[in-house]
FIDOZA-942227 format. One record per atom (N, C-alpha, C): residue in three letters; x, z, y. Coordinates in steps of 0.2 Angstrom, whole numbers, plus 5000, padded with zeros to 4 digits. Atoms other than C-alpha are relative to their C-alpha. Layout:
// residues N
+-----+------+------+------+
|   r |    x |    z |    y |
+-----+------+------+------+
| ALA |    X |    Z |    Y |
...
+-----+------+------+------+
***
This chain:
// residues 81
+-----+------+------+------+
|   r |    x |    z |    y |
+-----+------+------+------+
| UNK | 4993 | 4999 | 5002 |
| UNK | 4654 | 5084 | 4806 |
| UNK | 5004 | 5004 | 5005 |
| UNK | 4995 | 4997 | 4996 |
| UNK | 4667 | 5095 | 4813 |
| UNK | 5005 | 4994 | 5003 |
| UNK | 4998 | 5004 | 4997 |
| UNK | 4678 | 5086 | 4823 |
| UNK | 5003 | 4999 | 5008 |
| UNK | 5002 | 5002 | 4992 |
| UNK | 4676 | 5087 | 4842 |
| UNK | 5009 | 5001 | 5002 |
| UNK | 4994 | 5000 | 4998 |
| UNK | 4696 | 5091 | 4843 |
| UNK | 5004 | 4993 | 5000 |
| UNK | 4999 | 5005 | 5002 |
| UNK | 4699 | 5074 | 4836 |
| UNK | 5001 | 4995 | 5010 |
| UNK | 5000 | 5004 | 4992 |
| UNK | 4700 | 5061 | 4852 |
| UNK | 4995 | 4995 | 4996 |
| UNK | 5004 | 5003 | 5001 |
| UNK | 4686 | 5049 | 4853 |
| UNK | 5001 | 4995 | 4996 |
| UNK | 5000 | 5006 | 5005 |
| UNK | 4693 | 5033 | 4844 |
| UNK | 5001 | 5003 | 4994 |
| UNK | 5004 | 4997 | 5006 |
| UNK | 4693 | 5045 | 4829 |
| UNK | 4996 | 5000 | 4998 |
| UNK | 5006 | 4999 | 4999 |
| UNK | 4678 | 5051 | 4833 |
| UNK | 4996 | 4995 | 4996 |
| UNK | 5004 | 5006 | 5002 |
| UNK | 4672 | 5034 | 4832 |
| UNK | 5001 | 4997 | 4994 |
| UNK | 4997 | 5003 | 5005 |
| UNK | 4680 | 5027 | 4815 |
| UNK | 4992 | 5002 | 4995 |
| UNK | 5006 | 4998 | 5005 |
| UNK | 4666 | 5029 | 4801 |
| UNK | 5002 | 5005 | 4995 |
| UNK | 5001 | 4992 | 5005 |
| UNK | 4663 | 5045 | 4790 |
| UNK | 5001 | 4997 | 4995 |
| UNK | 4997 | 5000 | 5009 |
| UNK | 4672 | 5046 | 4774 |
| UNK | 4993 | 5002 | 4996 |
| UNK | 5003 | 4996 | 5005 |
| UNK | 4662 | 5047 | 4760 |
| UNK | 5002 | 5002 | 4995 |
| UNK | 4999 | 4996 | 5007 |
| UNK | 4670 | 5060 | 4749 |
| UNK | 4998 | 5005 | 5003 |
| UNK | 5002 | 4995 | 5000 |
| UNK | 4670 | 5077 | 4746 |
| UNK | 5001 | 5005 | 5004 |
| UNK | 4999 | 4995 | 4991 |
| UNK | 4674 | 5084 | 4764 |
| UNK | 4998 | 4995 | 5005 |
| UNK | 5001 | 5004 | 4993 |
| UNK | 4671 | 5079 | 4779 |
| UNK | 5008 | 4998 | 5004 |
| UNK | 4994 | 5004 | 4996 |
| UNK | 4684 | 5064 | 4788 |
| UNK | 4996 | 4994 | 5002 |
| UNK | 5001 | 5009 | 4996 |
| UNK | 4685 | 5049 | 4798 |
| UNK | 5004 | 4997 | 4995 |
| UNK | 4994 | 5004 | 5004 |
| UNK | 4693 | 5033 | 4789 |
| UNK | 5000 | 4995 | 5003 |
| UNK | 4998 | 5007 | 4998 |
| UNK | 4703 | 5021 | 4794 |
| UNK | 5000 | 4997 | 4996 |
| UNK | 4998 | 5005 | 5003 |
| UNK | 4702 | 5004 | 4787 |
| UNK | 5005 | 5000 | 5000 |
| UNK | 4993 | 5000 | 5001 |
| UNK | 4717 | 5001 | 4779 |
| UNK | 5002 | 4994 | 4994 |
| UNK | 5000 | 5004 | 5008 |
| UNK | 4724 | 4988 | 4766 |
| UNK | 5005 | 5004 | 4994 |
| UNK | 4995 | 4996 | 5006 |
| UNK | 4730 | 4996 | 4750 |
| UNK | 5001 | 5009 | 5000 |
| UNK | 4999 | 4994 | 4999 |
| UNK | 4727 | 5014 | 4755 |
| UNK | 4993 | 5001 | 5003 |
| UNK | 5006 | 4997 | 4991 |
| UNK | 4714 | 5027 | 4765 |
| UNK | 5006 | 5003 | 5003 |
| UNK | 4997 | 4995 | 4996 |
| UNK | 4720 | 5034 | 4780 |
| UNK | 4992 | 5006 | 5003 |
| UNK | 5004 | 4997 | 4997 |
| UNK | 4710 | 5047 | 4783 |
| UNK | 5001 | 5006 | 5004 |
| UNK | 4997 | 4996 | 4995 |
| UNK | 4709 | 5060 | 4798 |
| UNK | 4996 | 5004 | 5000 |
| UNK | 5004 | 4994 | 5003 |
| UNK | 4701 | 5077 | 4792 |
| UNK | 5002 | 5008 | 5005 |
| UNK | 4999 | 4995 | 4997 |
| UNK | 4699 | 5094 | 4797 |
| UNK | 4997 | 5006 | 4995 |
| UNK | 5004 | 4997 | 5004 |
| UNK | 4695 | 5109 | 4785 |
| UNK | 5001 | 5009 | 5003 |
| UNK | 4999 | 4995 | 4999 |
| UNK | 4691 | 5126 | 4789 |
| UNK | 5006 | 5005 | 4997 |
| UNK | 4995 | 4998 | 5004 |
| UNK | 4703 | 5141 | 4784 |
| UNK | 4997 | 5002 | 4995 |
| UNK | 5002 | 4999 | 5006 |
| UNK | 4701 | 5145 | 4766 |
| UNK | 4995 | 4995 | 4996 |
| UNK | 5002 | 5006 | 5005 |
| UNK | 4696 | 5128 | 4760 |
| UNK | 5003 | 5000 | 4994 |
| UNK | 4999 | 5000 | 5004 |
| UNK | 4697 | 5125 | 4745 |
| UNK | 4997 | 4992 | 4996 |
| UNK | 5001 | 5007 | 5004 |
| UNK | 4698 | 5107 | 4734 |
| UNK | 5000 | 4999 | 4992 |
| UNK | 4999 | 5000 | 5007 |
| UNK | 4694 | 5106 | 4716 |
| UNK | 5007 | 4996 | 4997 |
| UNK | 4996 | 5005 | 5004 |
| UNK | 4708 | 5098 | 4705 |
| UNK | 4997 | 4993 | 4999 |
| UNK | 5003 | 5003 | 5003 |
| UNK | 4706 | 5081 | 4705 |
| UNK | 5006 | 4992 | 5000 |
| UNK | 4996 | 5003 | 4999 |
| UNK | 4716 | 5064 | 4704 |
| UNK | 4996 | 4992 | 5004 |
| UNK | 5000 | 5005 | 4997 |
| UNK | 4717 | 5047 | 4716 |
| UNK | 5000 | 4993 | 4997 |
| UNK | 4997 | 5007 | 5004 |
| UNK | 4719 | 5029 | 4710 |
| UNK | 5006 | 4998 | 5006 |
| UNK | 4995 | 5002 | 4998 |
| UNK | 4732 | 5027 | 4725 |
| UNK | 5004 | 5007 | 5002 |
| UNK | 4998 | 4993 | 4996 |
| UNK | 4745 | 5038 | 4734 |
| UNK | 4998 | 5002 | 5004 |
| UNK | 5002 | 4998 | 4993 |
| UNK | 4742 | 5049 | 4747 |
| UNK | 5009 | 5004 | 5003 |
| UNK | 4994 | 4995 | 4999 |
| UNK | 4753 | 5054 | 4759 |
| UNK | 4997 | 5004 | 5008 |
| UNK | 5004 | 4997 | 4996 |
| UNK | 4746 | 5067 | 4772 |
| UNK | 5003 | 5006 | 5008 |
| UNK | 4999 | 4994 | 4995 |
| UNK | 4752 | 5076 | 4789 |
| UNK | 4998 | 5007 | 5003 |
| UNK | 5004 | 4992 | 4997 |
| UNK | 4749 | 5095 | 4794 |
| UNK | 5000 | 4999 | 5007 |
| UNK | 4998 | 5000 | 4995 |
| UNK | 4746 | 5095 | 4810 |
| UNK | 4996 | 5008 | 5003 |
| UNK | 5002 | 4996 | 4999 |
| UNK | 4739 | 5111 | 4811 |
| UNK | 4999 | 5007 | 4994 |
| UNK | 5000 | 4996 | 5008 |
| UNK | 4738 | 5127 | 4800 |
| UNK | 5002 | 4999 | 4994 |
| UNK | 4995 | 4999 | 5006 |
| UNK | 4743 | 5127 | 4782 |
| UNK | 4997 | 4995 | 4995 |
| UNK | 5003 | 5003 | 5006 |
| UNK | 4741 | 5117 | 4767 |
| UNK | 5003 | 5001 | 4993 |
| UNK | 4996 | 5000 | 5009 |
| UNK | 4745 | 5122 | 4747 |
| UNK | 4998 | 4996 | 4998 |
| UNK | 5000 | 5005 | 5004 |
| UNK | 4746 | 5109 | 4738 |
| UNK | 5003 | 5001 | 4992 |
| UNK | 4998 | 5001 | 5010 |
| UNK | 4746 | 5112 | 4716 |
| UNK | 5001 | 4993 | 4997 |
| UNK | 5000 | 5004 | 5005 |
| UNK | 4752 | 5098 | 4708 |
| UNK | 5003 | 5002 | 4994 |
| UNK | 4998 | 4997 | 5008 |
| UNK | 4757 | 5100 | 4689 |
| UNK | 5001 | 5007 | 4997 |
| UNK | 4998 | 4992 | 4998 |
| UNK | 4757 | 5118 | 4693 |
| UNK | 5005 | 5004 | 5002 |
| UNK | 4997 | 4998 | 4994 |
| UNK | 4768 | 5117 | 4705 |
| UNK | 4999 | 5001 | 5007 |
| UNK | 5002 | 4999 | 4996 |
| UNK | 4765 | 5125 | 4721 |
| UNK | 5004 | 5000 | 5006 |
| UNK | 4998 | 5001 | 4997 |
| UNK | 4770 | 5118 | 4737 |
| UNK | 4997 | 5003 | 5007 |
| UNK | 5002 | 4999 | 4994 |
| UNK | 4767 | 5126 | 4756 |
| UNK | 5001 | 4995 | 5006 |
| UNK | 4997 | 5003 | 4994 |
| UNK | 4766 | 5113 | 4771 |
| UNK | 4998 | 5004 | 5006 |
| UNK | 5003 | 4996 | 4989 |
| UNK | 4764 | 5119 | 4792 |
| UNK | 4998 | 4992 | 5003 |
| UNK | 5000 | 5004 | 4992 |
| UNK | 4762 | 5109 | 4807 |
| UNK | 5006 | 4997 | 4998 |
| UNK | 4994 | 5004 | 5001 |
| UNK | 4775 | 5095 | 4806 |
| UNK | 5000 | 4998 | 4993 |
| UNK | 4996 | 5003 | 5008 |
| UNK | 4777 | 5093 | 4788 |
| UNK | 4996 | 4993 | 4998 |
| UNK | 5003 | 5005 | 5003 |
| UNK | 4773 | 5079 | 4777 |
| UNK | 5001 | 5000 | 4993 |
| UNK | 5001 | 5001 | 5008 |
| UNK | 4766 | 5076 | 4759 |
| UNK | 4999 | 4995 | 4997 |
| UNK | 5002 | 5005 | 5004 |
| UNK | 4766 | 5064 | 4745 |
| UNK | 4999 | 5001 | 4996 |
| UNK | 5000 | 5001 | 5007 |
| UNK | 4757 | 5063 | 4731 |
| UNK | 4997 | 4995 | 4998 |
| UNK | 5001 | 5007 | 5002 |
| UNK | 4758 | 5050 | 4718 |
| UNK | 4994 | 5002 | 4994 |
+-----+------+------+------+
***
């Protein structure tokens, strides 16, 4: 898994099993998960049984919900229900 920019206690958290590569945090009522995806990723349409809410902390992320298209940067933050 990609990752090495992570700090170790990341590193160490156990590997998501979905459809990318992440660490996850136990959590009650939620994942937190701490990802990293190449540029020109791309994620099928698909939906959650809970909310997510997600920080950029690097490069960019568009996010289509109901076929609205949102940009976030570095800093930003997202939620979807």
């Amino acid at each position: 898994m990609s990752g090495a920019h992570f700090p170790e206690l990341i590193r160490a958290l156990p590997e998501f099993s979905g459809p990318f590569d992440a660490y996850q945090l136990n959590a009650r009522n939620c994942e937190v998960l701490f990802a990293s995806y190449p540029a020109g990723t791309t994620i099928d349409p698909h939906a959650h049984p809970t909310e997510n809410v997600g920080v950029i902390t690097s490069g960019e992320l568009i996010l289509i919900v109901d076929g609205e298209e949102t940009r976030y940067g570095p800093g930003d933050w997202y939620h979807a229900t």
